[in-house]
C-alpha positions, 0 to 999 in steps of 0.5 A: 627685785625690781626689773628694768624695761631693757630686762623684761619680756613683757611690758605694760604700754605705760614702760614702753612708752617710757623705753621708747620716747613714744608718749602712752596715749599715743601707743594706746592709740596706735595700738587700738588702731592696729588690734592685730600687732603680733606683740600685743598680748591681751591680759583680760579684757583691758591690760595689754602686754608688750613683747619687748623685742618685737616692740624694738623691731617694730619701733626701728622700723618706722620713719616717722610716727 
């Protein structure tokens, strides 16, 4: 059973550059620009995880990006 975005808890950058129009190399960007993002979850030493809704809070909070 495959789930969509709008139903997981975490997202890799790859679906929520997807769920949020925002393209990837941009979030890894922005990401390795602000390590200490409460919604980043680091898995190992590469693989970040994405905190779905304080992603969307964080992304409904910006005027421009």
């Amino acid at each position: 059973m495959e789930l969509l975005p709008h139903e997981k808890y975490l997202l890799t950058i790859d679906e929520a550059a997807e769920y949020s129009g925002i393209g990837s190399d941009r979030l890894r960007a922005i990401f390795d620009e602000n390590p200490d993002f409460d919604f980043i979850i680091k898995r190992g030493k590469k693989q970040k995880l994405i905190h779905r809704k304080k992603f969307e809070q964080w992304v409904m909070s910006l005027s421009f990006i």
